[in-house]
N, C-alpha and C positions, 0 to 999 in steps of 0.2 A: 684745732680747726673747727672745731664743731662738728654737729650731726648732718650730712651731705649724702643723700640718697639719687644715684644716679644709670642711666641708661643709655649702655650703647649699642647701638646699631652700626652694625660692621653693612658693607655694601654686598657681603654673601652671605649667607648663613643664617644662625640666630641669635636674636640677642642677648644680652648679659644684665646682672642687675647688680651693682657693684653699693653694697649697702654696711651701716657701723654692725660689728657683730653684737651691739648691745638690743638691736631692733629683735632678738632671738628670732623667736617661732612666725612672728610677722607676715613676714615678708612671703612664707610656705603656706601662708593660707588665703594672702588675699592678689598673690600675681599668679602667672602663668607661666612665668617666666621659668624656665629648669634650672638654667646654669647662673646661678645665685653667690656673688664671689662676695666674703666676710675682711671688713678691715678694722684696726685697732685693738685692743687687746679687750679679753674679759672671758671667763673660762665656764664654762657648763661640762654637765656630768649626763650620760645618758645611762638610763638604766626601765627594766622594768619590760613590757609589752608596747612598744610605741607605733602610736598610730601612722598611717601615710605621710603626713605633713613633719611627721615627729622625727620619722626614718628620711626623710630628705633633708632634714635640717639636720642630723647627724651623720651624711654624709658630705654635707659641705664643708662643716666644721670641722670632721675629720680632714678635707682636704687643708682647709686654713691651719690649723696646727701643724701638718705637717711643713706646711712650707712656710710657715713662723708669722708670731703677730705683729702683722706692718700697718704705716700709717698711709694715709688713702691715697697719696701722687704715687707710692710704692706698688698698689694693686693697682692704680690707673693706669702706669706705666705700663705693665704685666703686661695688663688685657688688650691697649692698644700697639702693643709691639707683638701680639699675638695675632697680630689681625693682616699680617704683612704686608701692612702699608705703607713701607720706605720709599720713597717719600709718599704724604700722604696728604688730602685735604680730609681736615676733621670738622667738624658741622657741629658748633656748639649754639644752643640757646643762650639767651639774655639774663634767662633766670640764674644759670650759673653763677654762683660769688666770685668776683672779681679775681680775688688772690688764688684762689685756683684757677682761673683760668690762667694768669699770668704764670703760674706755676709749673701748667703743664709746658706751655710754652717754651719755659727755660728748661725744663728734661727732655721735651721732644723739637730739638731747633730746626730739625729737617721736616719739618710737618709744617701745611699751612692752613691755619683756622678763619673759618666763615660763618659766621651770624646765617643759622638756619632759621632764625622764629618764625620769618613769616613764613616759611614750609608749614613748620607743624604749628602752628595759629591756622591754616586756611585749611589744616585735614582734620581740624580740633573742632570744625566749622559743622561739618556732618556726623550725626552721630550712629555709630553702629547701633544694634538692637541689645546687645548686654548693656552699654553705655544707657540708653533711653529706660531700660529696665531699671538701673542703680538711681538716676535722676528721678524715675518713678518713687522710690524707694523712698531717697531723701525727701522729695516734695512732703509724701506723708507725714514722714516724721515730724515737720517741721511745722504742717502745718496742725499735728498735734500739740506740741510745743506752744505755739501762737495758738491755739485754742483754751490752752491752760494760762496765758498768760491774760487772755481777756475771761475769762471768768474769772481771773483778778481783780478786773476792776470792779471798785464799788467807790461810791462817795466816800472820802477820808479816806483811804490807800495812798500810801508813798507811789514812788513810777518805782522805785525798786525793790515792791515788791513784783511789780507786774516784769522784771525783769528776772527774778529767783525765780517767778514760776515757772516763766517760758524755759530758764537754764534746766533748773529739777526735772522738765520734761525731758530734753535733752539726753541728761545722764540716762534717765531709766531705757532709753533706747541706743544707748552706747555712741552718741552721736558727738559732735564737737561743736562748740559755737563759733562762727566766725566774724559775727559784727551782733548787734542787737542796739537799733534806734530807736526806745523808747520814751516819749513825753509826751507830759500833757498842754491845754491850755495855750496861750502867748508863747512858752517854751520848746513847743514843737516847730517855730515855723522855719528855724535853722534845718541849714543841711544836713548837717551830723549835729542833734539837738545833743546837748549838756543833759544828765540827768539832775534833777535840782530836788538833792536831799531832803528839803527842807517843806517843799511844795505836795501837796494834798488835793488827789482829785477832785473837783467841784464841780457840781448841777452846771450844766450846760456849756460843757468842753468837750473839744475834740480830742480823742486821743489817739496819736500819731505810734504805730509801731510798725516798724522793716527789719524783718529778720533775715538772718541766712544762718546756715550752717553746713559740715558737711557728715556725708554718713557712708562708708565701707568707699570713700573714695572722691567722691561726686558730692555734688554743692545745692541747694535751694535757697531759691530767694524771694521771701514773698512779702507783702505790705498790705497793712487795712489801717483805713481809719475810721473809730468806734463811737456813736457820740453818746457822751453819758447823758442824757435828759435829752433838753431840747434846747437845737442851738435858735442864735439870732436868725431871724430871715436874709440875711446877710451870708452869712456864715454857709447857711444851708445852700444859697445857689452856688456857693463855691464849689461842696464836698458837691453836689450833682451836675456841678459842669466838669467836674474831673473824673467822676463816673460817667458819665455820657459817651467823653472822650476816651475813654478807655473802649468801652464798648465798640465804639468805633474802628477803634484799632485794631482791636480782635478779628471784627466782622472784614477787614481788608485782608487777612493773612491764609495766604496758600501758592502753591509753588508759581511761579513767574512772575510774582509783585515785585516792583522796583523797589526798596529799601526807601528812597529817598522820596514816592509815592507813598507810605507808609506815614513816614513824619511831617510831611504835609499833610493827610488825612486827618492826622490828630493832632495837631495844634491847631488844624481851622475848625474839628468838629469841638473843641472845649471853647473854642471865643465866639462859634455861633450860641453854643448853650449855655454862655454868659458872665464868660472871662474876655472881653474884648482884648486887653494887653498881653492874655496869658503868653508864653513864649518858655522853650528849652533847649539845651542843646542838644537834648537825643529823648528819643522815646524808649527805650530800652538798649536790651544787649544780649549777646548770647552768654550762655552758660553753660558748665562743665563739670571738667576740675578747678575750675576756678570759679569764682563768681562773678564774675568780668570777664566773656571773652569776645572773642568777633563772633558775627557782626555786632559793630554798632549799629543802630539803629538812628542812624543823622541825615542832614542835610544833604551833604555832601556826597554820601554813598553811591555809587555808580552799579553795584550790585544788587542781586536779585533773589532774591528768598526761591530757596532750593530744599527740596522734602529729606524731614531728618533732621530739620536745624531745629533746634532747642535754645528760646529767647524767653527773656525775659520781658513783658509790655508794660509800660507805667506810662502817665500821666500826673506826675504830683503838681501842687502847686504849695511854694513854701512861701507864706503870709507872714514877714517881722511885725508883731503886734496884733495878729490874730490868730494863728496856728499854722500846722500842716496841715496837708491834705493829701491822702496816697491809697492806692489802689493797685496794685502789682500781684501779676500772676506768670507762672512760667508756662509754656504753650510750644508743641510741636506742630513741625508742620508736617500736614500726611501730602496724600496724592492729592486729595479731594478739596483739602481745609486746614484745619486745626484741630488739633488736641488738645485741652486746658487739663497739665497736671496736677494744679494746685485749684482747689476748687470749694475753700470756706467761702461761708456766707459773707457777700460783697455788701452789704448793707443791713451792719450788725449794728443794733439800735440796743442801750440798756435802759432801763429805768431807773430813775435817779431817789 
């Protein structure tokens, strides 16, 4: 079945963390969770002086061996038949893989399952103070990362090397990548630009990079774009009508702003400062564990920026035949205003 790491929440109690026993030592150092149940087989040996985390992962596993190595609908089963909810309504997310879901289903026929997302999407919405700590965390990282990536560039550089740097940074901080949109020139003005092997930074390109990653948990996502030289006069009112308009969006963000007063703000503050057409279908989003979460930041949004939400704000604008253009930072909202977690230089100029 593959590797399936999952949480239940019983309607009393506390929860369980039902994970492969190949994750070992893991899962004992970075949840809270006590009652950590092991499935599939794979054998470890304890021995020696073991520390806290060491001595709780050998009492788990001591209890998984005892009661022999099963496959995960087998400890699924366990733990929600231990929860004595005959019959019972069980609350699965979307993220769930299909075949397990169908799976439990057909072991548990007296239970009836309900699509919880948008529960935990709208409590995914606020974020606690460890949570905003971790997001602190990864912001840095990353936007270390993306600092190593643009002292990359020089005239003659591949984009890939600008994208090994930004990875190499990564590792030394034990972090994961989760996207990296790197290009330069004409090739950046796609959504997700192609990295083109073959193409060599040149005097007076924009160079389009949005990163994200995550680190002990939690995700950062951030965007600049760098210009090697000096662009056309053309060019240049673009990248400072999508700074302008960022700036904009910023300066509106604090707790009981409409959402959908937000993305009005900033698509009329980038077309008065000289993208007449400019248009998007969102100005950002929140972030988490995921890199995408609610709010979106649209049109349409009928909701209200609440202290504690952790968004993402952007303003790109993507030009086929002339480049990207992007500016994205992540920002909390306090009581008062905003927090900018992510806080590199928004108007990194190189010399060519």
């Amino acid at each position: 079945m593959g590797t399936v790491t999952m949480v239940v929440f019983p309607t009393e109690g506390s929860a369980s963390l039902v994970v492969d026993v190949c994750e070992g030592l893991g899962p004992f150092q970075t949840s809270k969770i006590d009652d950590i149940w092991f499935y599939d087989e794979f054998y470890y040996h304890f021995s020696g002086k073991l520390t806290r985390e060491e001595l709780r992962f050998e009492k788990a596993y001591d209890t998984y061996s005892k009661k022999g190595m099963r496959d995960l609908l087998s400890v699924l089963k366990e733990n929600l038949e231990g929860q004595a909810f005959r019959p019972a309504t069980i609350g699965i997310e979307q993220t769930m893989p299909v075949f397990l879901r169908d799976s439990l289903q057909r072991i548990l026929p007296n239970a009836k399952f309900k699509d919880v997302t948008p529960i935990f999407q709208e409590v995914r919405m606020i974020k606690t103070d460890e949570e905003i700590a971790r997001l602190r965390d990864a912001a840095k990282i990353n936007e270390r990362a993306l600092k190593a990536a643009i002292d990359a560039i020089h005239v003659g550089a591949h984009e890939w090397e600008l994208v090994m740097a930004y990875r190499e940074e990564l590792d030394r901080h034990k972090a994961e990548p989760v996207y990296h949109l790197i290009a330069a020139g004409r090739g950046s003005g796609d959504v997700f630009p192609k990295y083109n092997l073959a193409h060599r930074l040149e005097r007076g390109e924009i160079v389009y990079l949005d990163v994200g990653c995550r680190a002990n948990g939690y995700c950062s996502d951030v965007s600049r774009s760098v210009v090697l030289g000096e662009l056309p006069p053309s060019h240049e009112r673009i990248r400072q009508s999508v700074l302008d308009g960022y700036w904009s969006t910023i300066n509106t963000l604090r707790p009981g702003v409409g959402i959908r007063e937000v993305f009005k703000n900033a698509i009329d503050m980038v077309r008065r400062a000289g993208i007449p057409d400019f248009m998007r279908s969102n100005v950002g989003h929140g972030i988490g564990l995921s890199i995408h979460e609610l709010p979106d930041m649209v049109s349409s949004s009928s909701g209200l920026l609440e202290k504690d939400m952790v968004l993402n704000i952007e303003t790109p604008y993507h030009g086929i035949g002339i480049g990207g253009f992007q500016q994205e930072d992540t920002a909390r909202i306090t009581h008062g205003g905003v927090e900018l977690l992510t806080k590199l230089d928004r108007d990194v100029r190189l010399p060519a």
